[in-house]
C-alpha positions in Angstrom: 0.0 0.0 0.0 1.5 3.0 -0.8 0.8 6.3 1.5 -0.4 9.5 0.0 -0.4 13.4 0.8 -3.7 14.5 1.5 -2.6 18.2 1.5 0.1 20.1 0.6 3.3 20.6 3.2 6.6 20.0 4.6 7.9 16.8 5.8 9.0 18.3 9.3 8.9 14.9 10.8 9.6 11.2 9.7 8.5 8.9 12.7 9.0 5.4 11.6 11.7 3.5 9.5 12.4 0.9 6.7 11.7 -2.6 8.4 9.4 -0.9 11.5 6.2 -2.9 12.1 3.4 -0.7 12.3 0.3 -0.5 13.4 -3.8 1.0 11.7 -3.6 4.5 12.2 -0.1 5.1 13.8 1.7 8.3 12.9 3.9 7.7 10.2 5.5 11.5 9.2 4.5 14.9 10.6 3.7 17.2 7.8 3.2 21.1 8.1 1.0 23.1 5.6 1.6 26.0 3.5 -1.3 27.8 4.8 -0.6 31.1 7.1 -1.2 29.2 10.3 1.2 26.4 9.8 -0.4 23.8 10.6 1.2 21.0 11.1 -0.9 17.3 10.5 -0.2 13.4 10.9 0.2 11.6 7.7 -1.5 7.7 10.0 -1.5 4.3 8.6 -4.6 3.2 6.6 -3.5 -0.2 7.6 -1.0 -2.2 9.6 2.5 -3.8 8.0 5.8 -3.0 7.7 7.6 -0.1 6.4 8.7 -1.3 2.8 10.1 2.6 1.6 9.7 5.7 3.2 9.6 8.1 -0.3 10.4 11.6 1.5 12.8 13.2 4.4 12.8 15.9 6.2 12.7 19.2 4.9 11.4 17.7 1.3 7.9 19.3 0.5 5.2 17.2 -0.7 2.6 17.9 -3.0 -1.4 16.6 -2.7 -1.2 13.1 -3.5 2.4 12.6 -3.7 3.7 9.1 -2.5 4.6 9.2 0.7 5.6 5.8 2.4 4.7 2.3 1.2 3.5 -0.4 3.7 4.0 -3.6 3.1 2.3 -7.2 4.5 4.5 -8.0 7.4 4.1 -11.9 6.7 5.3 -11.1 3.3 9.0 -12.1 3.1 11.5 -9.5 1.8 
């Protein structure tokens, strides 16, 4: 499954890694919008797996609907 930006922003955080089992809804990046306020947003899991790729780093800006991270099947083998 492969992660996507709902909204524009900043990657200010990435809070998981390659290989990291992961759980439905757990934070995977911190992203902070364009807007005035700066508002920064959770990009979650839509499902558990592991962390195949994580796509973006810190500092990169992402546009809406850019990849993001892809999740894989954790009883998948690598």
């Amino acid at each position: 499954m492969i992660v996507r930006a709902e909204w524009p922003g900043y990657v200010v955080d990435v809070l998981v890694r390659p290989g990291q089992e992961v759980e439905e809804d757990e934070p995977l990046m911190i992203l902070e919008g364009t807007d005035s306020s700066r508002t920064s947003f959770y990009i979650n899991a839509p499902e558990g797996g592991k962390i195949r790729e994580i796509l973006l780093e810190e500092g990169d800006f992402a546009y809406e609907d850019d990849d993001l991270v892809v999740i894989g099947d954790s009883d998948r083998e690598d």
